[in-house]
C-alpha positions, 0 to 999 in steps of 0.5 A: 749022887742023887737017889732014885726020887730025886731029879736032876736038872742041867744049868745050861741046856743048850738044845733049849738055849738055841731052839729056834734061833735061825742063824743056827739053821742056815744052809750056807753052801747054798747062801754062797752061791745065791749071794754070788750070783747076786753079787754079779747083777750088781752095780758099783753104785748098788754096792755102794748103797749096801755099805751106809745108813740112809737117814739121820734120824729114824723113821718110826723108830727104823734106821734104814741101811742098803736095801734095792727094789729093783734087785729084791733086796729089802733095806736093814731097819735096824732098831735098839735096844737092850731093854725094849723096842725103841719104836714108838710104845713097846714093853719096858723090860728091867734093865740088862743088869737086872735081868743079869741078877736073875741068873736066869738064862732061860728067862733071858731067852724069852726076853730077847725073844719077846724083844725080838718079836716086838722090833719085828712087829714094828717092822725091824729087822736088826735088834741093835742088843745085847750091850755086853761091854764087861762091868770094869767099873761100876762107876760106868755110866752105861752099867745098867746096859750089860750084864756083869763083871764077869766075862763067863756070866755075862756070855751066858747070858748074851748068848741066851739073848742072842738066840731068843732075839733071833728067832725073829731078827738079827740080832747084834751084839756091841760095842765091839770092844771094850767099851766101858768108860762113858764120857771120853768114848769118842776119844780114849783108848783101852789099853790091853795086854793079848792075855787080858784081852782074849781071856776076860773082855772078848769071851763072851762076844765070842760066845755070841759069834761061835755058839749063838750065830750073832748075824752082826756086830757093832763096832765101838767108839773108842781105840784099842791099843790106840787104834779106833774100834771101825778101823781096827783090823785085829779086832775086826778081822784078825779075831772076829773073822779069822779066829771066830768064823763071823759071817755078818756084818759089822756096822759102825756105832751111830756119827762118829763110830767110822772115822775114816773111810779107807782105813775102816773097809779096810779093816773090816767095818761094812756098814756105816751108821746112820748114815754115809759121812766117811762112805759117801760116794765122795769121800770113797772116789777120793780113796779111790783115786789116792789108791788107799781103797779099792772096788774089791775092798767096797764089794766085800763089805757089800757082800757081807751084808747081802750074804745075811739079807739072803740067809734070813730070806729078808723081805720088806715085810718080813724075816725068815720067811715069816710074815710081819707080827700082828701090832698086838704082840706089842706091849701084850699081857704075856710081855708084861707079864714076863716083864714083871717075872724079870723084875721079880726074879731080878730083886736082891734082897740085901740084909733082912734085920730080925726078919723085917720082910716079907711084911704082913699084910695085918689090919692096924699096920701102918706102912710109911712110903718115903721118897719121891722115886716111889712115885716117879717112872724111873725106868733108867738111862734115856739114851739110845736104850730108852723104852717108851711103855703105855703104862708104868706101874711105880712102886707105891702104886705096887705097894697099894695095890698089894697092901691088903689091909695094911695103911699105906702114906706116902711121904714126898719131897718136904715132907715132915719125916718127923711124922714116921714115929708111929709108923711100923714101917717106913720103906724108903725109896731112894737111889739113881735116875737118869740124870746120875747115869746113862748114856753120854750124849754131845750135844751135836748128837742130840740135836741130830737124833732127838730132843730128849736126850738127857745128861747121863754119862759116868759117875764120879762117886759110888755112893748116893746123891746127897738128895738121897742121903739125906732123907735116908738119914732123916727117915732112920730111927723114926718108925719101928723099922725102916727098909731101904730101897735102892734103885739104879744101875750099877753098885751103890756105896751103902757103909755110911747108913747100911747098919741103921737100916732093917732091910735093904733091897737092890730093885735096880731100874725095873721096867714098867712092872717094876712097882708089882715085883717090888710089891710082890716080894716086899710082902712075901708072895715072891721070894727074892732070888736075885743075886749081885752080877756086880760087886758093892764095895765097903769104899769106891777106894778098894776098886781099881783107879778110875777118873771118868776124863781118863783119855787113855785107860789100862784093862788087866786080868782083875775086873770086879771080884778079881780085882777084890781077891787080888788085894784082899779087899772084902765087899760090903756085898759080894759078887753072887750075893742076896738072901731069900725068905727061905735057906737052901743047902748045897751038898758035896761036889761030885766031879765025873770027867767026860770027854772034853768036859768035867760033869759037876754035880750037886744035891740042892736042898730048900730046908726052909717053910717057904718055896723059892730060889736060888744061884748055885755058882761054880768057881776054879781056882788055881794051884802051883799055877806058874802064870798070872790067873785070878784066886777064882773064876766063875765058870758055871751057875744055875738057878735052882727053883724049888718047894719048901723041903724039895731037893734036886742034883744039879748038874753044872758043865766045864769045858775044858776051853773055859780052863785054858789060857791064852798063849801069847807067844804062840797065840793060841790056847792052852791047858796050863799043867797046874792043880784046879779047884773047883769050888760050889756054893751060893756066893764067891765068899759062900763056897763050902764044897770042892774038889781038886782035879791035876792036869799033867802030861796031858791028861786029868786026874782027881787029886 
């Protein structure tokens, strides 16, 4: 397809993904005999101490685990989060589901490395992220922790994190499983058909195990088919172990993640955190005594963890053989740096009205900033994945930095937003804090972690806080052009005002760089790449039943953009959706089979003045199809960087594997004879290109 003078480029590079992730270069023969033989020098009692948590609260932002001197075994310091380390300062990155709008899986490497060599530097060795909880709902308080509705975007970019993260530490992927609805976890049960469960909510967990070595897990709070997640055998042993090949270990969300003592060794859970309430030495004497729980039982649990202490030659200083990072690394240029590349790339320009932006920066322009959200940190959730920067960069202070000549005025709360006639623009920075989402937090939790927890949990209504409503109600019609900017972590209903405004942005919670990349991209010297990882709906009404006290919740085949194309509802914005300064084009599809594997390729063309970016996404569709299956399925993207009227070939990878379906009555894997069509373009409503492939009598043909 492509001629002579045109590159081509792979959207999923995995020799890059993986360079340098530890877990992928284990000798494990060898790890077996040394953990046997360590396992034989060691008492009940030092078992006993491999299994819990030490201490309630964190010592210098360390939760301790296991660890004896005298056995040279080093304890577990493990240490969230998704976003940052959460040990004293460290670099503030956008949050995961802003980094998801990136579509960057490159980028998102090196933010798990830089992630990874921060907690090291901090002295941790268990980097408790990625959070990959598939987006059910965007009413989902946590939202803003994982990366998308779909299960194959989010495992692309889990598996990118995953192996960045563990050039330094462990890193471990939760909550295991299908954790998506905030304010009941403790208590509600997911309840899920084997289809649904093996094809859209445990993919991308079992990417992170199967492609990227996760060297652990954390299980999660709520039941699965009425079963908690810590004493949950079919997840924890039968799939996680059985199917998948985990050699790690399992430990359990911080309290009330363990909820028995011999039901959860039982099933797999190894490690209670933070400490030991189910797995003190009494409450496991007692399981023994009554014969629920034997020795055996406890020493398997021991070993796992063990087993990764020696495979990552854990030190008290030190993992995989290197020293401890110098401090400086921590919060360092290139980190912020990089942050700031995140929350540029992670920008999603969302209506560009008579080309309002980029802005000039032209003497005599005057540039109104209206809302108070332009002036604070709003960083996101302060909950477990809470990151504490010496320094935030707010979005006025981008926006004065990078104004040139232009007059900037800010305009906070009872301000007289009459005083706008006159002004060119009027930007108005509006959306969510941490008080309308995030992580829910008892009170009795509170009170034994830290102070400053603050309300969170799920949102009952997409749409904005009547606070944010109203003043962008009150700024509309006023200056000569007003552009709209959102913050926050998930989707926002936006049909009351969207066709009153000139431009509306999606800039998410941006980290500590955040106020620099809105600015960069608000007056062009960044072309906004980013595009939606979660559909917008036109009405919370046209997404699936949700009711934030639900004690029991079912989960179908249809999460997000299924769920829209299943009863064809269009989205205000689609899954896969932004604009850019620039147009690109996508050419013919071009499908070579391989084995095992379908080559797509396509010619990507930036036919516009300026450089910049975009997604190309691939989607599969299915014909004569006798089972139940979405209209489509993303099963391939890449992001594409090009100069103004440069081309390149794409080349997108299918595995077969991302085709097949889940047997149940074999219980296992399986290519449907059907027709496929594959579909390329810019969005899932932007598809131009595709091609049709039959697989029948097993074996592929083009149609």
């Amino acid at each position: 397809m492509a001629s002579r003078d045109v590159r081509s480029i792979r959207a999923f590079d995995r020799s890059v993904i993986h360079a340098g992730n530890h877990a992928l270069r284990i000798d494990h023969e060898k790890v077996e005999r040394e953990t046997d033989e360590l396992l034989a020098r060691m008492s009940p009692a030092q078992l006993r101490n491999e299994i819990r948590g030490s201490q309630a609260r964190p010592i210098d932002g360390l939760f301790h685990a296991g660890g004896d001197a005298s056995l040279g075994l080093a304890a577990w310091k493990m240490v969230d989060g998704p976003r940052g380390a959460r040990a004293g300062t460290a670099t503030a990155f956008p949050v995961a589901i802003a980094r998801a709008a990136t579509f960057d899986v490159l980028l998102e490497r090196r933010v798990g490395m830089a992630i990874g060599l921060e907690v090291a530097a901090r002295g941790g060795n268990v980097l408790l992220a990625p959070t990959i909880n598939l987006l059910r709902h965007p009413g989902w308080g946590r939202a803003q922790e994982t990366y998308s509705e779909d299960p194959h975007h989010t495992g692309a970019m889990a598996v990118a994190f995953v192996s960045g993260a563990q050039n330094h530490v462990l890193a471990s992927p939760k909550h295991f499983a299908l954790n998506n609805l905030e304010n009941t976890r403790f208590e509600l049960s997911s309840e899920i058909d084997p289809r649904s469960l093996h094809e859209v909510y445990l993919p991308h967990f079992k990417r992170c195990v199967v492609e990227a070595g996760a060297a652990s897990v954390m299980s999660a709070y709520n039941k699965v088919n009425g079963v908690h997640c810590g004493e949950n055998p079919e997840l924890l042993d039968e799939i996680l172990r059985r199917d998948w090949g985990f050699r790690g270990f399992v430990e359990s969300d911080w309290f009330l993640g363990a909820r028995s003592t011999a039901p959860s060794l039982n099933a797999g859970l190894d490690i209670e955190m933070p400490v030991g309430f189910r797995f003190s030495d009494e409450k496991l004497d007692e399981a023994i005594a009554d014969g629920s729980l034997s020795e055996k039982t406890i020493a398997r649990a021991a070993r796992r963890s063990v087993y990764q202490k020696i495979a990552w030659q854990l030190t008290p200083d030190g993992v995989a053989g290197k020293d401890r990072p110098a401090p400086g690394v921590v919060e360092c240029e290139e980190h912020v740096a990089l942050a700031r590349e995140a929350a540029e790339k992670s920008i999603v320009l969302l209506k560009n009205e008579g080309d309002v932006l980029p802005l000039e920066r032209r003497a005599g322009t005057r540039i109104a900033v209206v809302g108070d959200l332009a002036i604070q940190a709003n960083l996101g959730d302060r909950g477990s994945s809470m990151v504490t920067p010496s320094r935030v960069v707010t979005p006025l202070e981008g926006i004065e930095t990078a104004a040139g000549a232009c007059s900037i005025d800010f305009f906070g709360e009872g301000a007289d937003l009459s005083r706008l006639d006159g002004y060119d623009v009027a930007i108005v920075v509006a959306g969510l804090t941490y008080r309308d989402e995030g992580e829910f937090i008892p009170t009795a939790q509170k009170d034994a972690e830290a102070s400053d927890f603050a309300p969170g949990g799920d949102r009952e209504r997409l749409d904005l806080p009547p606070g944010q409503r109203d003043l962008i109600e009150e700024a509309l019609g006023r200056a000569a052009r007003t552009v709209v900017v959102l913050q926050g972590g998930s989707a926002i209903v936006v049909r009351d005002w969207v066709d009153r405004v000139d431009g509306l942005l999606m800039a998410w919670y941006g980290g500590q760089a955040g106020g620099d990349a809105l600015a960069r991209v608000l007056f062009g010297e960044v072309s906004p790449s980013g595009r939606l990882p979660v559909s917008i709906p036109r009405d919370m009404a046209d997404l699936m039943p949700w009711d934030v006290a639900s004690l029991s919740v079912e989960h179908d085949l249809y999460p997000g953009y299924r769920w829209l194309d299943r009863y064809g509802c269009e989205a205000e914005f689609p899954f896969g959706f932004g604009l850019g300064y620039t147009e690109f084009t996508v050419g013919a599809l071009e499908i070579c089979r391989r084995e095992g594997r379908f080559e797509c390729r396509t010619l990507v063309r930036n036919e516009g003045s300026r450089d910049g970016a975009t997604i190309v996404q691939l989607y599969v569709g299915y014909v004569d199809s006798k089972i139940e299956r979405a209209r489509q399925e993303l099963k391939g993207f890449g992001r594409v960087e090009l100069a103004a009227g440069a081309s390149v070939e794409l080349v997108i990878e299918v595995r077969d594997e991302d085709l097949r379906y889940y047997r149940t009555d074999t219980r296992s894997w399986a290519l449907e004879e059907c027709g496929y069509v594959f579909r390329i373009g810019q969005s899932s409503r932007d598809l131009p290109c595709q091609a049709v492939w039959r697989f029948e009598a097993g074996a592929w043909a083009a149609a």
